[in-house]
C-alpha atoms as one frame of an Amber mdcrd trajectory, in Angstrom:
protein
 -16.733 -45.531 -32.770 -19.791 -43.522 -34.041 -18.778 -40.081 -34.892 -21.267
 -37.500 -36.210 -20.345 -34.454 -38.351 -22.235 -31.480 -38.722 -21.506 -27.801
 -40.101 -23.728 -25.015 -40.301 -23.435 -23.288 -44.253 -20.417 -20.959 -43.573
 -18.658 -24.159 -41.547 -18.896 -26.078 -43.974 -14.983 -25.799 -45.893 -13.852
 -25.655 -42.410 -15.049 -29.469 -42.084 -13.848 -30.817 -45.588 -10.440 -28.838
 -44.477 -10.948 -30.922 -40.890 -12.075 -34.283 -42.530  -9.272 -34.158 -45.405
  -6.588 -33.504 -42.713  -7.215 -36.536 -40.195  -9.128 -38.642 -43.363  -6.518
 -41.187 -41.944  -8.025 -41.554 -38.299 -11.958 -40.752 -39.413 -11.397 -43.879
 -42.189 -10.932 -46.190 -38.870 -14.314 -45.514 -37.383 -18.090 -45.052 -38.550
 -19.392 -41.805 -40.201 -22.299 -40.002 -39.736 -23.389 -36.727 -40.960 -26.504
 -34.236 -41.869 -27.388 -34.199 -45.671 -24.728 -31.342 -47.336 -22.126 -31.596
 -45.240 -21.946 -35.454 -45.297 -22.266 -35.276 -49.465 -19.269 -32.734 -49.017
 -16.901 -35.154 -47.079 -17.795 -37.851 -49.426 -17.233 -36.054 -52.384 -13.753
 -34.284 -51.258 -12.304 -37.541 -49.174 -13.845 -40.783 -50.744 -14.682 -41.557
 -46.911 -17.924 -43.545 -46.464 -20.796 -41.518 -44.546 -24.165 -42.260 -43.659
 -26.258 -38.940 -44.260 -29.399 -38.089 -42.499 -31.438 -35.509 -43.345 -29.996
 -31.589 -43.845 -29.890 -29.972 -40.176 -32.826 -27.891 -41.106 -35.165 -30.751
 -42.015 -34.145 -33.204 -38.856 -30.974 -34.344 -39.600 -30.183 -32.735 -36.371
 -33.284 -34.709 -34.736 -31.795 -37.493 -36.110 -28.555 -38.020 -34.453 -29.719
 -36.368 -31.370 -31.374 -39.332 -31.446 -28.727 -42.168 -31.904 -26.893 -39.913
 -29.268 -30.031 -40.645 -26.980 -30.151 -44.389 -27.468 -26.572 -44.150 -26.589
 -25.524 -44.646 -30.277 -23.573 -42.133 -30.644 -20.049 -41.437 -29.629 -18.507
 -38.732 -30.495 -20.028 -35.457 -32.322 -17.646 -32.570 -34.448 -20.675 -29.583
 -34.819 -18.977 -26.689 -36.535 -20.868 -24.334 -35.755 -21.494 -20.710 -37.408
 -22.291 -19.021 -33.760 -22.696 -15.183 -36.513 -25.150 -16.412 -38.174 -29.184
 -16.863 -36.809 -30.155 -20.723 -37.471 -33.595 -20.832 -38.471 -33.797 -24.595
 -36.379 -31.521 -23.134 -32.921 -33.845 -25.406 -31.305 -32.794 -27.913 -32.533
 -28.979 -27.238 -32.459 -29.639 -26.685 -28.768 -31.369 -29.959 -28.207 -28.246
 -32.177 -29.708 -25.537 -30.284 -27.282 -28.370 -30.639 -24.511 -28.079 -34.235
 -25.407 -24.495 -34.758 -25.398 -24.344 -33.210 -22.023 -26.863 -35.722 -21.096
 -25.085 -38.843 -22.348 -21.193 -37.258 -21.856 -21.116 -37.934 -25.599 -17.539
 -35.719 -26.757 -19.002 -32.334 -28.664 -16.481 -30.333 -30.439 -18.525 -27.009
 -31.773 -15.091 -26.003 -33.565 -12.270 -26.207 -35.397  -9.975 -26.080 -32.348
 -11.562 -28.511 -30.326 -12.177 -30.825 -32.546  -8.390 -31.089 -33.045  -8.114
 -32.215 -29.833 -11.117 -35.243 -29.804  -9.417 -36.405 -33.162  -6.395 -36.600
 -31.844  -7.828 -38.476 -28.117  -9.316 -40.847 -30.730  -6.460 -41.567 -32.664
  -4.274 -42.284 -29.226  -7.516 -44.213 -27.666  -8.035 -42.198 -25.026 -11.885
 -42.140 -25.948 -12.011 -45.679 -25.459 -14.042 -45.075 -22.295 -17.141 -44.714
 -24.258 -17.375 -48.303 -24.456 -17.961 -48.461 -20.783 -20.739 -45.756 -20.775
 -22.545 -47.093 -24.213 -25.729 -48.550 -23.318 -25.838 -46.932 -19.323 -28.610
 -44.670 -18.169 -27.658 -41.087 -17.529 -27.877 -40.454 -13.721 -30.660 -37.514
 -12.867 -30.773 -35.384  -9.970 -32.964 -37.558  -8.215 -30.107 -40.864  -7.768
């Protein structure tokens, strides 16, 4: 699977704590994160990532993207919700977006527990089905 990883600044040793943890189920699947946070992981796990941009400069844009073209299968967004983001538009366009495409968001460290350990059992294998389907509107 495609899994994103994003944390705001303050986040950020929440994820290396989260990524060092379950480095043994992340190592099976295909890593994508914003520009910090995704030098972070490598740095304090040795696990392979593909980094985009920092959040603030459209690495945000840039999987909501991949999460539109149905790309994108799972997302862990730690979010700091204390803390003004100067690009909340942003931040609210990729959970808009995996509302859109039922793409798994966890915005915390608690949640996230829980997707990681649905992906390590397979119970997120149901993505495959959706990957590459339409969203349905309110007009069908």
């Amino acid at each position: 699977m495609n899994i994103a990883l994003i944390a705001h600044d303050k986040k950020k040793d929440d994820m290396i704590r989260f990524t060092t943890a379950y480095q043994y189920i992340l190592q099976e699947h295909t890593l994508f994160a914003t520009g910090t946070t995704g030098q972070k992981i490598m740095d304090a796990t040795g696990l392979s990532v593909h980094r985009f941009q920092s959040g603030p400069f459209g690495g945000d844009q840039e999987i909501g993207a991949m999460i539109a073209n149905n790309k994108m299968d799972m997302v862990f967004f730690f979010r700091d919700p204390l803390t003004a983001q100067p690009h909340e538009p942003d931040v609210t366009a990729l959970i808009r977006l995996c509302d859109v495409y039922a793409v798994p968001l966890a915005t915390n460290m608690g949640t996230g527990e829980v997707l990681v350990r649905g992906l390590e059992r397979n119970d997120l294998s149901w993505r495959n089905i959706v990957r590459g389907q339409a969203p349905i509107t309110e007009s069908e």
